[in-house]
N, C-alpha and C positions, 0 to 999 in steps of 0.2 A: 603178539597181542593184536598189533592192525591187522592183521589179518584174518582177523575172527570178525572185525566189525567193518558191516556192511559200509558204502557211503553216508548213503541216511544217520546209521549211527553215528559216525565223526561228524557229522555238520550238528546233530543234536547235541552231541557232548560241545560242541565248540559251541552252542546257542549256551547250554549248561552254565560253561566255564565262564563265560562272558557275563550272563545274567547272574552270576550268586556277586561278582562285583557291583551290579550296578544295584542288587538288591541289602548290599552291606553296606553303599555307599547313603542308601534312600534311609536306613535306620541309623544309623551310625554315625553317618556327616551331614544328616539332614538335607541330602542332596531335593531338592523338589523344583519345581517348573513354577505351578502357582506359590507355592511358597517364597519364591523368589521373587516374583510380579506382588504381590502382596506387601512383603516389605518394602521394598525400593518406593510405592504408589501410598502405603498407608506407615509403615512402621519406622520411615525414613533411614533402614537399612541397605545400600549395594552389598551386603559380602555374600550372601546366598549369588546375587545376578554377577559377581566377580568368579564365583564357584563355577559357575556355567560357563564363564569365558575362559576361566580355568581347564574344565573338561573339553570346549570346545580346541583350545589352544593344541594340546594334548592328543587329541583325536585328528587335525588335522595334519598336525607335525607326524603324527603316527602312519598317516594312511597314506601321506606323500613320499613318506622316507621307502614306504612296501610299493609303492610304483618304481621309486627310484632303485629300487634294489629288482626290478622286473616281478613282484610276488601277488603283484595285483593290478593286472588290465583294467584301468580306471573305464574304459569305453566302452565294456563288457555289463556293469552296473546299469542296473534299471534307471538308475537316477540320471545319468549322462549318457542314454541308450536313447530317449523319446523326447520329442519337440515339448521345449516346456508351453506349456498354459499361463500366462502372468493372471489370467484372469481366475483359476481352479486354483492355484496357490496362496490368492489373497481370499477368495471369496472360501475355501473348503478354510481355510486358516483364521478368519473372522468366528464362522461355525465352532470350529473346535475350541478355540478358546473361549466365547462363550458359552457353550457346553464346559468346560471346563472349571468356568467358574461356580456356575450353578451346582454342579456335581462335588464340587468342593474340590478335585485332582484330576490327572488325567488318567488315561490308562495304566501307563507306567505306576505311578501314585498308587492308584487302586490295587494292583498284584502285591505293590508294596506292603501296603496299609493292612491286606488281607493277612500275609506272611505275619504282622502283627496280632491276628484276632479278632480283626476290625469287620466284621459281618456284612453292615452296610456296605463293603466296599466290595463285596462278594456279587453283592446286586448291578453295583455298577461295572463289574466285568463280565457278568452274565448279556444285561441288556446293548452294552457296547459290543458285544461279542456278535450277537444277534442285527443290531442297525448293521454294522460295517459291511456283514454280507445279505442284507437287502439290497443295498445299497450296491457294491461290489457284484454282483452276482445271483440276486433277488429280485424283486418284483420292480426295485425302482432303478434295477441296471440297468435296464435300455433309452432310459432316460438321460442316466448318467452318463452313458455312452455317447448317446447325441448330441448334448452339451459340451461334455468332454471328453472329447474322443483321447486316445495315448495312442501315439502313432510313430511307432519306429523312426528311427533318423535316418534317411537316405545316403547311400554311398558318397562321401566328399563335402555330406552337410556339417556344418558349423556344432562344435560337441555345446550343449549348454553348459558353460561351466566358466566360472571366474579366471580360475588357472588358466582355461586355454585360450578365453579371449585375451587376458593380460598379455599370454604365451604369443601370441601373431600380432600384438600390435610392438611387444619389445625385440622379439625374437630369443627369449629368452627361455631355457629348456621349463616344459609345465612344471614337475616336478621342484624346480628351481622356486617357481612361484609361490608355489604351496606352503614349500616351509619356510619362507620368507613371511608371507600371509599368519599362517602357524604360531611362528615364533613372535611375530610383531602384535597377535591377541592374546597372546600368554605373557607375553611382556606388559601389556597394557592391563591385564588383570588381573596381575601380580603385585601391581605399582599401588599399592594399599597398606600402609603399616596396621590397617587395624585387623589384614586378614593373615599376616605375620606373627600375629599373639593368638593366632588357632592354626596352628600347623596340621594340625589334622584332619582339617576342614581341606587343606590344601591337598592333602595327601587321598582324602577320598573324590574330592572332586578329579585328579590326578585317574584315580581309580576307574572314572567314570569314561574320562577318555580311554584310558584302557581296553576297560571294556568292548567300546567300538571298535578299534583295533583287532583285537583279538577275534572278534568277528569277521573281519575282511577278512585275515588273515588265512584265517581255518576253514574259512568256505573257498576264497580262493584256490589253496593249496586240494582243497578237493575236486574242485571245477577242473584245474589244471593236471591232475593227475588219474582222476575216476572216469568211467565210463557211462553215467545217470545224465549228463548233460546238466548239470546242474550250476544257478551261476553264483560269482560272490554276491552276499546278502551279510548287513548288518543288524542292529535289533531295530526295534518298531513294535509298537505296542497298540494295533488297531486290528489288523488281520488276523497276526498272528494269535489274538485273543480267539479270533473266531476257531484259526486252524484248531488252537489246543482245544477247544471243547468240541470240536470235528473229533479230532484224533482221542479225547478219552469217550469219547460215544463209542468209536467206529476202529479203534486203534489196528482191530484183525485186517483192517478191510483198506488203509492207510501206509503211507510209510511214514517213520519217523520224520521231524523236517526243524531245522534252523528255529523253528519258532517254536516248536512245542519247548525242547532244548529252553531255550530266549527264556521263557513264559517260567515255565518251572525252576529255571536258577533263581529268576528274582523274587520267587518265593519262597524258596529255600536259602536265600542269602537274607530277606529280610527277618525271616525265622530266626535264624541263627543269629542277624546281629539285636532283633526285639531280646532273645534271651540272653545275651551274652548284658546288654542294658536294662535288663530287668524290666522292661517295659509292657513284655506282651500279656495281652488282657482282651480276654473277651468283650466284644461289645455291638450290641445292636441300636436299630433305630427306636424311639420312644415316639417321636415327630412324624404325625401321618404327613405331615406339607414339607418336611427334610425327605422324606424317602421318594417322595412324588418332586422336588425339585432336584434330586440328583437323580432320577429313574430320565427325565427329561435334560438334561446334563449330558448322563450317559446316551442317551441317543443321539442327541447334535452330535458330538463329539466320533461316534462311529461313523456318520454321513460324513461331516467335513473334512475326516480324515481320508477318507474312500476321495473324495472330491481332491485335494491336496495332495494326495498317493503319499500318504503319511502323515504323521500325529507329530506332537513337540518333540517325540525323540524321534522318528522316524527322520519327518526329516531335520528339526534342529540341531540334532545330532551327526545323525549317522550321513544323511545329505549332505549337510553341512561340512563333514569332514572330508568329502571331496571338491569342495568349494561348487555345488551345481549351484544354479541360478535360484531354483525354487530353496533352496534350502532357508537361504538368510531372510527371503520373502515372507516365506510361509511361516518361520519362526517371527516374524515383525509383524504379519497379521493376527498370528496366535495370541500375542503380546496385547496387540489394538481389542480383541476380542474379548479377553480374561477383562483387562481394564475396565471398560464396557461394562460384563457383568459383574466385575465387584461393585462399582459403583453404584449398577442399578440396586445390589443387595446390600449394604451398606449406605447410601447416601436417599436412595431412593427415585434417583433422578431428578431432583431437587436442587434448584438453583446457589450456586455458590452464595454464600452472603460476604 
């Protein structure tokens, strides 16, 4: 049977496999980024932001254990490949999470929401889909390039990466680090009895890390054994937004690629868990000033992510899960950024009394 399917297609079926988890995770376990910042800031709930340190815990213990087993050249990854930016990872990460708030989700969210029925959210992966590669590859790339140039790392230069700095100051093998790292944020966000009385909460967010995983994985395993030159890639949900509606325009003219795969599971997994929950329902905008503040949501959000070289899963996640520098930033800018704009849409910017 592998041998019927090109590489393209294994790296798409591995986007597939991975995204119907993190799209059954998003209906199912209520897995979400802003829903998460939302509660913890207004609902005085952490078990959604425990969920995430859950997924994260999970993802990094997963992507350390596949170095340490040789099945994923961590130095190979675009993420630990190029001289980080401290300044593109706070500043594209402010953008996106305020885009994010306005827009009401992020990318991820939106394929989600869509997979629901949710029309609106149809709009906000169309126009995200469009900003990322103005942005990326568009009229406002050379711009982008100038400011932020991504500039390969030089033979013997320093990997950007938690693991490998810990690594040279202990002497302690990276891999070692990682799931040390791993295990000590899955312990700490585990450490909750009130997220022990929803086990299933635990089990999708669990799912989430997975997911990631299973992405290194299957694209590694292709990288290292195919002849496309293709390298490991995890999910991300800014570009690859773009790619997929590239690839269903143009699909003859295209190969299949990790993201259309990515793109299409989490709308087929949150399909299937809207119906499995009875939830899914058609629905559109009513609100000329809702559709025009998430139409401008989804735009930030495509630039800042272009800017950050990834979105709250991009890199919160998937970065994240090889401990690189931008990862933990970019997710704590996203954070400063959402807060930002709830506040502005909920409070008004309006002085505390």
């Amino acid at each position: 049977m592998l041998q019927l399917l090109s590489e393209h297609h294994l790296v798409a079926l591995t986007g597939l496999a991975g995204g119907v988890l993190l799209g059954l995770a998003a209906r199912m376990g209520r897995f979400c980024t802003l829903g998460a910042i939302e509660d913890a800031l207004y609902g005085g709930s952490t078990l959604r932001l425990r969920m995430w340190g859950v997924a994260l815990g999970v993802a990094i213990c997963g992507s350390f254990a596949l170095a340490a087993a040789g099945l994923l050249p961590m130095e190979d990854v675009h993420y630990l490949s190029i001289r980080w930016l401290p300044a593109a990872s706070v500043l594209g990460g402010l953008i996106f999470g305020y885009g994010m708030a306005l827009a009401g989700t992020c990318g991820f969210g939106a394929v989600a929401r869509l997979g629901g029925g949710d029309l609106r959210s149809f709009v906000i992966v169309l126009v995200m889909a469009v900003s990322t590669y103005v942005v990326l590859s568009g009229p406002l790339a050379p711009l982008r390039a100038w400011a932020f140039p991504q500039e390969a790392l030089l033979p013997g230069e320093a990997v950007p990466g938690v693991a490998h700095r810990m690594s040279d100051l202990t002497g302690l093998p990276v891999t070692a680090v990682g799931l040390a790292v791993g295990g000590a944020l899955l312990a700490v966000s585990l450490a909750c009895r009130a997220l022990w009385t929803r086990p299933m909460q635990i089990f999708w967010a669990a799912a989430v890390g997975l997911g990631v995983v299973i992405g290194w994985a299957g694209t590694a395993y292709v990288a290292r054994t195919g002849f496309a030159g293709l390298s490991p890639v995890s999910h991300s949900f800014a570009a690859p937004l773009g790619d997929s509606v590239l690839w269903w325009m143009t699909g003859s003219a295209r190969p299949l690629s990790f993201a259309v795969g990515s793109v299409a599971g989490v709308w087929c997994g949150a399909f299937l868990g809207s119906l499995i929950k009875g939830h899914f329902r058609w629905e559109a905008c009513e609100d000329p000033r809702e559709l025009r503040r998430q139409i401008v949501g989804a735009a930030l959000m495509g630039g800042g992510a272009v800017i950050a070289v990834g979105c709250s899963v991009g890199q919160g996640l998937s970065a994240f899960s090889l401990l690189a520098f931008s990862g933990p930033v970019t997710l704590a800018a996203i954070f400063a950024g959402a807060a930002l704009g709830l506040r502005q849409l909920i409070a008004g910017f309006l002085p505390a009394e």
